[in-house]
C-alpha positions in Angstrom: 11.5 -6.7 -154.9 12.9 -3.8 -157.2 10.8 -2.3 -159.3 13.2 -1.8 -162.2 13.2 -5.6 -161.9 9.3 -6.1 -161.8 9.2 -3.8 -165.0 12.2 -5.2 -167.0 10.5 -8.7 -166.1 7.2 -7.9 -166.9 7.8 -6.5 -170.5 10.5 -9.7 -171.1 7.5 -12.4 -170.2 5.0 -10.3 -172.5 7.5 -10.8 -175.0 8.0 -14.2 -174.6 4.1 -14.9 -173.9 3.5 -13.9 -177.8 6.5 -15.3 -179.5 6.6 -18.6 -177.7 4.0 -20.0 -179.5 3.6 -23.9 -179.4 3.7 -25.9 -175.9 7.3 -27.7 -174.4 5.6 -31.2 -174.5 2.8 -32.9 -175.9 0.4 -33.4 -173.1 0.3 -29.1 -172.4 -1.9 -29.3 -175.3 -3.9 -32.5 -175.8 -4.5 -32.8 -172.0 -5.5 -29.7 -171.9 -6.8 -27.5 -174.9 -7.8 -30.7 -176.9 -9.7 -31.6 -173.7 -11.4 -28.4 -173.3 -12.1 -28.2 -177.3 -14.3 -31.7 -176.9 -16.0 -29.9 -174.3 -16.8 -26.9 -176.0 -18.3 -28.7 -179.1 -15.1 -27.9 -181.3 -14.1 -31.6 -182.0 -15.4 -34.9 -182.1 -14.8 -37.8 -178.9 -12.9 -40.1 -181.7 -10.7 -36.8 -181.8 -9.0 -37.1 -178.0 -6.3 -39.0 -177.2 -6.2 -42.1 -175.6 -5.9 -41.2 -172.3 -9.6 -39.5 -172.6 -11.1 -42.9 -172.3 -9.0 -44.0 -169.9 -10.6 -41.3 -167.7 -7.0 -40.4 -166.0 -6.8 -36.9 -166.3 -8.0 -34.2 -163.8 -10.2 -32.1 -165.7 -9.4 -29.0 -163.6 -7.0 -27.0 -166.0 -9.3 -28.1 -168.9 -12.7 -26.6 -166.9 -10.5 -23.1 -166.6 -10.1 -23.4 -170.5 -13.3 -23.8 -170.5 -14.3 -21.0 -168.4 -12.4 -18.6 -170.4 -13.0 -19.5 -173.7 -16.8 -18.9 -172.6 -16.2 -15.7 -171.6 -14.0 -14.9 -174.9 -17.0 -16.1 -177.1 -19.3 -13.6 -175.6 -17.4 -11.4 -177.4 -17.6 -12.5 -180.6 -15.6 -16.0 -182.7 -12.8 -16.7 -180.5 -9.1 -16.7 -181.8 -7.3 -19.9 -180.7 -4.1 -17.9 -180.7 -5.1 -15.1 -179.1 -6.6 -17.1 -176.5 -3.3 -18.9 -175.8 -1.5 -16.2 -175.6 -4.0 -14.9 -172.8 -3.4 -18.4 -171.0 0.2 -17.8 -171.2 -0.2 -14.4 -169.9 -2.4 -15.8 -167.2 0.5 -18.0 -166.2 3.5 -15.4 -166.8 1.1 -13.1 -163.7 1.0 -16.3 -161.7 4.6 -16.8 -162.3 5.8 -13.2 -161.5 3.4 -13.5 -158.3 5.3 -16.3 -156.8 8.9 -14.7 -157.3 7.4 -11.7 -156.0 6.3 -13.9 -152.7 9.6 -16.4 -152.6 11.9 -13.2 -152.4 10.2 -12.2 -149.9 10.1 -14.8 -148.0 14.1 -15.4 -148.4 15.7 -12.4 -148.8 15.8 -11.6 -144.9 18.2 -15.0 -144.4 20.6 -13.7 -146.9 23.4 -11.5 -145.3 24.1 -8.6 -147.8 22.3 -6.4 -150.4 24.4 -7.9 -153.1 23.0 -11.3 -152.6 19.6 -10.3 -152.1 19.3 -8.8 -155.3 20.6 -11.3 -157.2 17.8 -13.6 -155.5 15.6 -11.0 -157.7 16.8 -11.4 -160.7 17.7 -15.2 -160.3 13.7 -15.4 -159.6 12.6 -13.5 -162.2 15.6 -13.9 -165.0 16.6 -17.2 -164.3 16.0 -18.7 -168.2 14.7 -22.2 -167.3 11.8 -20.3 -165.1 10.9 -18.1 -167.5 10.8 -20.8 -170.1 8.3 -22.9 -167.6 6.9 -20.1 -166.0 5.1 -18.7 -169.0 3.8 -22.1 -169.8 -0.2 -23.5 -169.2 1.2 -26.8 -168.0 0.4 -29.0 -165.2 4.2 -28.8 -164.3 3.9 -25.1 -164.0 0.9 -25.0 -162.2 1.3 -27.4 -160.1 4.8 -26.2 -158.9 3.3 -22.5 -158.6 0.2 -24.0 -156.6 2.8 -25.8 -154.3 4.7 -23.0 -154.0 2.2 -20.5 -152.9 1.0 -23.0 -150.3 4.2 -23.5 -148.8 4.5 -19.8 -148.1 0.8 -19.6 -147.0 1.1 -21.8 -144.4 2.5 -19.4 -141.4 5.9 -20.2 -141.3 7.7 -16.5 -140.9 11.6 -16.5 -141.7 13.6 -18.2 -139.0 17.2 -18.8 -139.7 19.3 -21.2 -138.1 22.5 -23.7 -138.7 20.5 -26.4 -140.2 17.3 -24.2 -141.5 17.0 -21.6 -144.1 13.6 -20.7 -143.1 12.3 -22.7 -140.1 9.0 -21.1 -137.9 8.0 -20.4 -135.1 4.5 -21.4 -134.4 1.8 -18.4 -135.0 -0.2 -17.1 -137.8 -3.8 -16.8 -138.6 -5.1 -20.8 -138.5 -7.4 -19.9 -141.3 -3.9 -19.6 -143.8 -3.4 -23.5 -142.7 -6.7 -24.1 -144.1 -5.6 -21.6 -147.0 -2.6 -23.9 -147.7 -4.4 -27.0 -148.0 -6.4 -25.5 -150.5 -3.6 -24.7 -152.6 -2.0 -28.0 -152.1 -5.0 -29.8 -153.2 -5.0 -27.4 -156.5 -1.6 -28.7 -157.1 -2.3 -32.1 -156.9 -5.2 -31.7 -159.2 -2.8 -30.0 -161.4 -0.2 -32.4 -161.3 -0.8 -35.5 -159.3 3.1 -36.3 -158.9 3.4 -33.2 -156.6 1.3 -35.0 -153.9 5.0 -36.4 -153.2 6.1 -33.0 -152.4 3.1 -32.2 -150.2 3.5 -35.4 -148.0 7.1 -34.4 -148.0 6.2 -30.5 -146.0 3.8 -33.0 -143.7 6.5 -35.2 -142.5 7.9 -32.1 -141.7 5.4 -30.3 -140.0 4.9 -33.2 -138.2 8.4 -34.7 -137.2 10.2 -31.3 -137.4 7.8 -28.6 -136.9 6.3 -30.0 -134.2 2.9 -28.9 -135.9 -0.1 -29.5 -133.3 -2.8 -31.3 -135.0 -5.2 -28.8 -135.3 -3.6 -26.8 -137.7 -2.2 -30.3 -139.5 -6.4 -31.0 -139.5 -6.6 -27.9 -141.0 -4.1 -28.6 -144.1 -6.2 -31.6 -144.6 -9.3 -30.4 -144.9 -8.1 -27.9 -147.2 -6.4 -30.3 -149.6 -9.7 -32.6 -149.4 -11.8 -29.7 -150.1 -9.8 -28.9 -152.9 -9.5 -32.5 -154.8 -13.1 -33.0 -153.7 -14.0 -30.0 -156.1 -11.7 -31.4 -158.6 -13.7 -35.0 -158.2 -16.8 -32.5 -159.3 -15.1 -31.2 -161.8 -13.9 -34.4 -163.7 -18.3 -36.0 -162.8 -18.8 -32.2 -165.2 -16.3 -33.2 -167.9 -16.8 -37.0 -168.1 -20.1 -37.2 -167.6 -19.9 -40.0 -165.1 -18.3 -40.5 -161.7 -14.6 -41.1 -162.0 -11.6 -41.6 -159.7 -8.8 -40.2 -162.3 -5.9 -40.1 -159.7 -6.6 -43.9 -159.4 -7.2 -44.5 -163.2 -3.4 -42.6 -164.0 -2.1 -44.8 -161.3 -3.7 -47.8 -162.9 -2.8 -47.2 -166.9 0.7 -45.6 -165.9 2.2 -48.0 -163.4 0.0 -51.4 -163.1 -0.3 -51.5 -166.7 3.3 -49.9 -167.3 1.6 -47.6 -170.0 4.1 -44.9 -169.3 6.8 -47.1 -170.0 6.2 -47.5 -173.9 6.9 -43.4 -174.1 10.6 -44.9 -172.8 12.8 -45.5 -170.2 15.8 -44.7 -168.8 18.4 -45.6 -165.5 17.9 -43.9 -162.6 20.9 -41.7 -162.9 19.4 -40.6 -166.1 17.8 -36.6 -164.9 21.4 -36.2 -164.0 22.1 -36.1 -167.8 19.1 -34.3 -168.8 19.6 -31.2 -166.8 23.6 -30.8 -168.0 22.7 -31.2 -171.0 19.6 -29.5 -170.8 20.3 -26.5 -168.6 23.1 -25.4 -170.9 27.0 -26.1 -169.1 28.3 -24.9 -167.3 25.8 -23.0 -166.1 23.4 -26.6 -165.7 26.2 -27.4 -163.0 24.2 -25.2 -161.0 21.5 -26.4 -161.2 22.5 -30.1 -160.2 25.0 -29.3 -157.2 22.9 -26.1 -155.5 19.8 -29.0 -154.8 21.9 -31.6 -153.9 23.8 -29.2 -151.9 20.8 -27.9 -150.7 19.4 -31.0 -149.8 22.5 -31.8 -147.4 23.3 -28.8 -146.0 19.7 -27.8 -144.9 18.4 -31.6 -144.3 16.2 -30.3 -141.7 14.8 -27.1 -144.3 11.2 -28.3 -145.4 11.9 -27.4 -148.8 14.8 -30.4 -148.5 11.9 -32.6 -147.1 9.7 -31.8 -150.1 12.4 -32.1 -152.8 14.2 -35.2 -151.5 11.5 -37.6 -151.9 9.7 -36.4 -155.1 13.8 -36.4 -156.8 13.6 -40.3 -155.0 10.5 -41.4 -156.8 11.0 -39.6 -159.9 14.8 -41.8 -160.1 12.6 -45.1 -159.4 10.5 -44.6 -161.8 11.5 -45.6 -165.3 9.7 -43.0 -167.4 12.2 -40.0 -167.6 11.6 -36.7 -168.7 13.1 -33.3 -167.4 9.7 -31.6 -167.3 8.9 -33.8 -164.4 11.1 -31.7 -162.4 9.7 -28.2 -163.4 7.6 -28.3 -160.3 11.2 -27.9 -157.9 12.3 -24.6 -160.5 10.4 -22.0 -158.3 12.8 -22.9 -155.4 16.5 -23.2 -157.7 17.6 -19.8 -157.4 16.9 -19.7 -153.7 18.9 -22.7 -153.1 21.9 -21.0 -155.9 21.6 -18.3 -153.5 21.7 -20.4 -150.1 25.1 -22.2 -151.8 26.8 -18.6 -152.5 26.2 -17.3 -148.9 27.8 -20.5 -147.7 30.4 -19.9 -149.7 30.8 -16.1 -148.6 31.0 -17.7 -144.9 34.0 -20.1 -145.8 35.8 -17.9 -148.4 35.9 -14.2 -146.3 33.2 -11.9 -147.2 35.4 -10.0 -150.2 35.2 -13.6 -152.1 32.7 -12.6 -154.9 35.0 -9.4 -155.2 38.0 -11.5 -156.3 38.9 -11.7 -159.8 38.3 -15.5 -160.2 34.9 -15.1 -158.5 33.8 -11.5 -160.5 34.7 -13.4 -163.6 32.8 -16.7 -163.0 29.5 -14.8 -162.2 29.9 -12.7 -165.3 30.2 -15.9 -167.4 26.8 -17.0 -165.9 24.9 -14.1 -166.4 26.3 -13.8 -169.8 25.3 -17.5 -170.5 21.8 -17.0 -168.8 21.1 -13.9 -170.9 21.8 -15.8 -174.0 19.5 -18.5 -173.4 16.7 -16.2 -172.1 16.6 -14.0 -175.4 16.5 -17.3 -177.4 13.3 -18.3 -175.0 11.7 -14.5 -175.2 12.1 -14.6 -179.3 11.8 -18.5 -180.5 8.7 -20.1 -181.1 8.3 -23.6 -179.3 7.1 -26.1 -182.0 6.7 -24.6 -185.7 3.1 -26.0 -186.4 1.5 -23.8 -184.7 3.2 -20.7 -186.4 2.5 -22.9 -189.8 -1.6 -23.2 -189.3 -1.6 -19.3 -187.5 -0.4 -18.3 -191.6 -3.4 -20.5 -192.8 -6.1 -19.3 -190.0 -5.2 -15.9 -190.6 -5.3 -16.1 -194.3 -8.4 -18.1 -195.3 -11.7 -17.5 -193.2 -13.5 -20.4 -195.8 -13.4 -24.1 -195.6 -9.8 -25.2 -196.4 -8.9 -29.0 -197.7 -5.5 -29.8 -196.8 -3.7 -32.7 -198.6 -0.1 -34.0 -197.3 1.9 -37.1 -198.5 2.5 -37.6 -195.0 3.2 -35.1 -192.2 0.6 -32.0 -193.0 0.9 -28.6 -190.9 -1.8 -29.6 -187.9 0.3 -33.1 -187.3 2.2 -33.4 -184.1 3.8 -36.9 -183.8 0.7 -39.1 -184.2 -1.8 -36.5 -183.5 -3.7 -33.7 -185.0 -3.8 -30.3 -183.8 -7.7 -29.5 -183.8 -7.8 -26.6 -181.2 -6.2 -24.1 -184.3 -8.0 -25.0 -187.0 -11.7 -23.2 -187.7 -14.3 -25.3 -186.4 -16.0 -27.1 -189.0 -14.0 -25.7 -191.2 -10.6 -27.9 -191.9 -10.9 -31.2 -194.3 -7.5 -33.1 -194.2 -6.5 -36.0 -196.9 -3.4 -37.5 -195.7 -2.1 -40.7 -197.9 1.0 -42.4 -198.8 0.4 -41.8 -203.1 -1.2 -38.7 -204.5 -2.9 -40.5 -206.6 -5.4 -41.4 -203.9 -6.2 -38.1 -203.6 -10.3 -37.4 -203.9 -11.2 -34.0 -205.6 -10.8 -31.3 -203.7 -14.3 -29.7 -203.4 -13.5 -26.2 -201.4 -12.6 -22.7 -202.9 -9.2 -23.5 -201.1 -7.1 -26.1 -201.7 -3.6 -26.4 -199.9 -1.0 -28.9 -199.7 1.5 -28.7 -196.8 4.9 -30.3 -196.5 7.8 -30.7 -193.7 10.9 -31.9 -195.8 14.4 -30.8 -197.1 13.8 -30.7 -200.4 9.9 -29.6 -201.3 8.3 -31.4 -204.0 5.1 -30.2 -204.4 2.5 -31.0 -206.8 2.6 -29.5 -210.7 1.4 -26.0 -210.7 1.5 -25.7 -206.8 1.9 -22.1 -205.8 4.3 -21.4 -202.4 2.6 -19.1 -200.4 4.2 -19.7 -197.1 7.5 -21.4 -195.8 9.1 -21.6 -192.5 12.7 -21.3 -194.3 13.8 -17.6 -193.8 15.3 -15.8 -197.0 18.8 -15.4 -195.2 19.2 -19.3 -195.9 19.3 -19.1 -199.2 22.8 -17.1 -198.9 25.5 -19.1 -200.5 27.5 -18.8 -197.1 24.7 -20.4 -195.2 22.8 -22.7 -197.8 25.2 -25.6 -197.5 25.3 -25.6 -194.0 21.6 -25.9 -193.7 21.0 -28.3 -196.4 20.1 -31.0 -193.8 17.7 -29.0 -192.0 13.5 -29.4 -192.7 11.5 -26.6 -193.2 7.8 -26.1 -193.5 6.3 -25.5 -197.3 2.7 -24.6 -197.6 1.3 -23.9 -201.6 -1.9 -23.6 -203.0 -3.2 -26.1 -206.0 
């Protein structure tokens, strides 16, 4: 891998580790930090969401929480947003790691230094895994835990007409047992991936020709690994649970996940073009299902064909589901453009039409990435970091309706200061008891703020520039956060 690359990427994911602020999707937080918060003594059972007493989620990404935040407090009070930003730090490492291993891994299959390099900078710049890759998510975890065991396992680079990166058998039979570790850590991270890890099995098995040994090996890796998990969640619940099962149970016998919506099976289709950003999403819908066809035989094919089978059966839709396949994209971009160098003549890319349509990409890629570098991801959190930062005494928040710690019908406890938040949320103000704190706030997420007689703005989300005449009509539709003092 370039190094020019490495360091260009390294200072674009720092950047984007502190200004994405917020999480992509509910469950990165609740599941998670929320989890590890009740744990730590910083909030209350009644607190959690429901699916804490439904015992269905792995506590493994909560214990690292809490295993870091232990550390952090040994240093002194602990900064929530601080500490997130060392999370996604932590992940943006893990992230660079497995470009790092994929390009090196594929670049020997591709044919010239051109496409080779691009592999680089389609692992490391691609937008959509930079945008996941920096994120403490199952998805992302998982999908990096998959990852790196895939190219644990010893399957050096093969090529062949129907395989990108087929093996032959040799290899130290301890990095079998290695793999199985990691696959079990990406089960426990995201129990949909076990899809994907059957998937390489049936290859090993019906392709690879893997002699059962090392197959026993895989296994007792992956068991090893969820049986620590099983620890794990005895540590965090208190009580000996089966969580894989209980998920199964609440998500699909009781069709739980089906109240968050449905949608047809064609449905991811629209997502990711819409999604992804056209024209460049087109890529990322044909180079798979290229992929898929073209190197049926390729284990990553056999791993990403069923998991894309299930996830279309299944009526709960959501594009994040399929952040676990983003570590593998741009090799499979690259795969389709060296097939095309094959049928096309090798001076193809160097053709006006061709020069021009990669140009358009990049430019469109680059775009997107410095949106995802610079933009935080939901605008609570940057709305309560004003108030930590400000007010070290007990705050009492009052709100008509939505106040600054809501997120749909939760509340962010993991920001506020422990013991120190009171929050009186009702539909009249007249309902509202005296405020008994030094500090007294009132928070509101509207077009038009109409805050309390003698309220004092001290913070809002809406930037000075808005209030241009050019620009003020155009936004007048558009919410803002308002935070004011009583």
């Amino acid at each position: 891998m370039p190094k020019q690359y490495l360091i260009v990427s390294a200072a674009a994911l720092i950047t984007a580790c502190w200004f994405s602020v917020g999480f992509h999707q509910g469950d990165e937080h609740f599941q998670l930090l929320e989890f590890a918060a009740w744990k730590l003594g910083l909030l209350t059972e009644d607190q959690l969401p429901w699916e804490f007493a439904e015992q269905m989620r792995p506590a493994t990404q909560p214990a690292i929480v809490y295993v870091f935040y232990k550390v952090a407090a040994l240093f002194g009070d602990v900064n929530p947003y601080h500490f997130t930003f060392f999370l996604r730090l932590l992940s943006a490492g893990l992230f660079a790691f497995v470009a790092v291993q994929v390009w090196a891994r594929f670049a020997p299959a591709l044919a010239t230094a051109q496409l080779v390099r691009w592999l680089a900078l389609g692992l490391l710049f691609n937008w959509c895994s930079v945008y996941s890759g920096i994120r403490f998510s199952g998805e992302n975890w998982a999908g990096m835990a998959l990852a790196l065991g895939v190219l644990t396992y010893p399957l050096p680079q093969a090529r062949g007409h129907h395989h990108l990166f087929t093996p032959p058998k040799n290899g130290d039979i301890l990095a079998c047992f290695a793999a199985g570790l990691l696959f079990g850590l990406a089960f426990l991270f995201r129990y949909q991936v076990a899809i994907m890890v059957v998937g390489f099995g049936g290859w090993l098995l019906f392709i690879g020709k893997e002699n059962w040994q090392r197959l026993a090996l895989v296994v007792v890796g992956g068991l090893l690994a969820v049986a620590l998990g099983t620890l794990a969640d005895r540590w965090f619940y208190g009580e000996w649970v089966i969580a894989p099962w209980h998920y199964l149970r609440a998500n699909l016998v009781e069709g739980k996940a089906a109240t968050f919506g449905t949608a047809p099976w064609w449905d991811y289709f629209r997502m990711v073009f819409e999604r992804g950003v056209p024209p460049l999403s087109l890529l990322y819908i044909v180079a798979p299902l290229w992929y898929a066809w073209r190197y049926r035989r390729d284990p990553l094919s056999w791993m990403m064909v069923p998991f894309l089978f299930v996830h279309f059966l299944l009526s709960r839709k959501d594009a994040r589901f399929l952040f676990p396949l983003l570590p593998w994209v741009p090799v499979m971009i690259l795969a389709g453009l060296q097939e095309l160098r094959h049928l096309y003549g090798q001076d193809w890319l160097q053709r006006r039409w061709g020069q021009r349509s990669i140009k358009l990409l990049w430019t469109i890629n680059l775009l997107v990435l410095s949106t995802v570098l610079f933009r935080p991801l939901i605008s609570e959190v940057k709305v309560n970091k004003f108030v930590y930062d400000r007010y070290e005494q007990p705050v009492t928040l009052f709100a008509d309706d939505k106040h600054l710690y809501s997120y749909t019908n939760l509340t962010l406890h993991f920001y506020q200061r422990p013991g120190k938040v009171t929050i009186y949320q009702n539909a009249t103000r007249e309902a509202w008891p005296a405020c008994t704190t030094s500090v007294c706030l009132y928070s509101q997420f509207t077009r038009q703020p109409s805050p309390p007689a003698g309220a004092k703005l001290i913070y809002t989300t809406r930037p000075a520039w808005a209030n241009a005449p050019l620009l003020k009509k155009w936004l007048h539709n558009l919410a803002w956060w308002s935070v004011y003092e009583l």
